[in-house]
N, C-alpha and C positions, 0 to 999 in steps of 0.2 A: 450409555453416555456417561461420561465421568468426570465432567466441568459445563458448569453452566456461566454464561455472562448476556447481562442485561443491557439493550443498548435503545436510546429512546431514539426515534426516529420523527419527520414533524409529519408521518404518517400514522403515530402509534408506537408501543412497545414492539422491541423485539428482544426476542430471546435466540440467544448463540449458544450451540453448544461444538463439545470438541469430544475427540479419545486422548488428548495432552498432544497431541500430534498435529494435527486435520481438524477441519470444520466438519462435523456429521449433521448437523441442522442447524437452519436458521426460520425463523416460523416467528411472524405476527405474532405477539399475544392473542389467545383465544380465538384463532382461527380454527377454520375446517380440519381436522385433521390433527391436532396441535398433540402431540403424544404426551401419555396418558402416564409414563414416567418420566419425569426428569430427576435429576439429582440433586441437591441443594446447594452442592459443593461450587461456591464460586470462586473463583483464581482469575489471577491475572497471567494468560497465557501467550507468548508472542504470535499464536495464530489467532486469536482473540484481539493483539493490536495492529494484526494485520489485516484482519475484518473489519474494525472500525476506521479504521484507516480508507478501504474502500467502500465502506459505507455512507464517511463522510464527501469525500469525492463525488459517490452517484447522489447521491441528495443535493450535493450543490449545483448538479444537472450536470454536470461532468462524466463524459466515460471513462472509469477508470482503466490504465494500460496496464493491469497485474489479475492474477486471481490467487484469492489464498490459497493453501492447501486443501484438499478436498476429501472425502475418506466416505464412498456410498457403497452400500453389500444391498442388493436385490437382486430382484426376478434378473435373467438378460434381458425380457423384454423392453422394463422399465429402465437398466442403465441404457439401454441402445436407445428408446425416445430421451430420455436426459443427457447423454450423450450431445442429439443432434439439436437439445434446447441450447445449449452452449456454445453452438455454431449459428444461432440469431445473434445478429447484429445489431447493436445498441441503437435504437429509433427505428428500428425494421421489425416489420409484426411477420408471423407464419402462421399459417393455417394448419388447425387439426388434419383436415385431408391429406395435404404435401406432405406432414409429419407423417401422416401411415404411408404415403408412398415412398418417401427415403426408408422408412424402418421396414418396409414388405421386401423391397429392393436388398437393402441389406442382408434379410433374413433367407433371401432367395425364396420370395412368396408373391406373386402376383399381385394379389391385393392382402390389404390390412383394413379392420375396421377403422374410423377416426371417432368409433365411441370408446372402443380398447387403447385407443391413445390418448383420448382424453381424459380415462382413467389414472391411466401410468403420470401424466403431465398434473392432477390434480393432488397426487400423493408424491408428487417432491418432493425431498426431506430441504430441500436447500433453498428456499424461495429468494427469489433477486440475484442472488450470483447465476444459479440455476435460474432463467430467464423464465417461468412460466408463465408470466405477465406476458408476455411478446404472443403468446399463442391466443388467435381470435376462428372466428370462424369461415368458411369459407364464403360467408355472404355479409361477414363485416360484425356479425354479433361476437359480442362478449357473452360469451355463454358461460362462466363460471371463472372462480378464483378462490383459492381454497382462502386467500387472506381478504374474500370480499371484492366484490365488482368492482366498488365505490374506489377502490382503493388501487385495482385494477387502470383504472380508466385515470387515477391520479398518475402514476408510475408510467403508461403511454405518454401521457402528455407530458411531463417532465425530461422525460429523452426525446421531447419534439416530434412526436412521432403525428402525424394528420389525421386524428378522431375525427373529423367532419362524416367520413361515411360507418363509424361504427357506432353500433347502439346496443342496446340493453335490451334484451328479449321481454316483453310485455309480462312476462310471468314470471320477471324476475325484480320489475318495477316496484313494484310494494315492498321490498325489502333491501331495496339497493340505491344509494343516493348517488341522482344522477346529476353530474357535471355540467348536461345539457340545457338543464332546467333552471341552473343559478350562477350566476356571477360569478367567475371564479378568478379575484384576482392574479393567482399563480395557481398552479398546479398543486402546490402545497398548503392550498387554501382550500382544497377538495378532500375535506375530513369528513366521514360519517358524522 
């Protein structure tokens, strides 16, 4: 990665990166996953004011109608499930399961595991544009978010999306602050 830009969000830091071209990552500060180089080099680059630009749109609960430029190299199997996180629809959740039934399908594979997809969907390099917030489970859990449940369950609710039947895996409660439990003026009032 060969620019990095900092963008505060009212869910936390993010950090943007680019190749001077494309977005290759965007990652919560200090989330799951958060790579282990980045560069220090900060620029102001027009794909960087085209990120924030749709960044500030979806924060203001708005879908944005663009996506910036994009620039992802992995496994095929990981672009084909990031692929089809792209094709959720802003306030529409998808199920790990249907995610391995489109990508088995794809693949020309009968079945696909939806733990192998949950992999691929937890190491998204592009969080938020790359929708993996929108992926829950087949019985309405939140079962993981590389940038935090808590923050998960923020970003559902913001695109409006009906959390009344999704909830937080009991063994995931001790360490994930639940929306269900407090007050939440807005959606953007559900910070860890």
């Amino acid at each position: 990665m060969d620019y990095v830009y900092h963008y505060e969000s009212p869910l936390g830091g993010i950090t943007l990166a680019s190749n001077g071209e494309a977005l290759v990552g965007v990652w919560f500060d200090n989330q799951k996953y958060y790579p282990e180089y980045l560069t220090d080099r900060c620029m102001e680059l027009p794909v960087f004011n085209l990120t924030v630009k749709w960044l500030d749109i979806y924060f203001s609960g708005a879908c944005p109608d663009f996506t910036p430029p994009l620039y992802i190299e992995d496994t095929d199997f990981r672009e084909c499930v990031w692929g089809i996180l792209l094709t959720i629809p802003y306030g529409k959740t998808m199920s790990y399961k249907k995610i391995a039934e489109i990508t088995a399908a794809k693949s020309g594979y009968n079945k696909m595991s939806a733990q192998a997809v949950g992999g691929a969907v937890g190491h998204n390099p592009i969080s938020l544009i790359i929708p993996c917030h929108r992926v829950v489970g087949s019985n309405g859990s939140l079962t993981g978010y590389a940038g935090g449940i808590n923050r998960k369950m923020s970003l559902l609710k913001l695109e409006g999306v009906d959390t009344d039947n999704l909830f937080i895996p009991p063994d995931r409660e001790k360490t994930a602050w639940n929306c269900h439990t407090k007050k939440c003026g807005s959606p953007k009032s559900c910070l860890p």
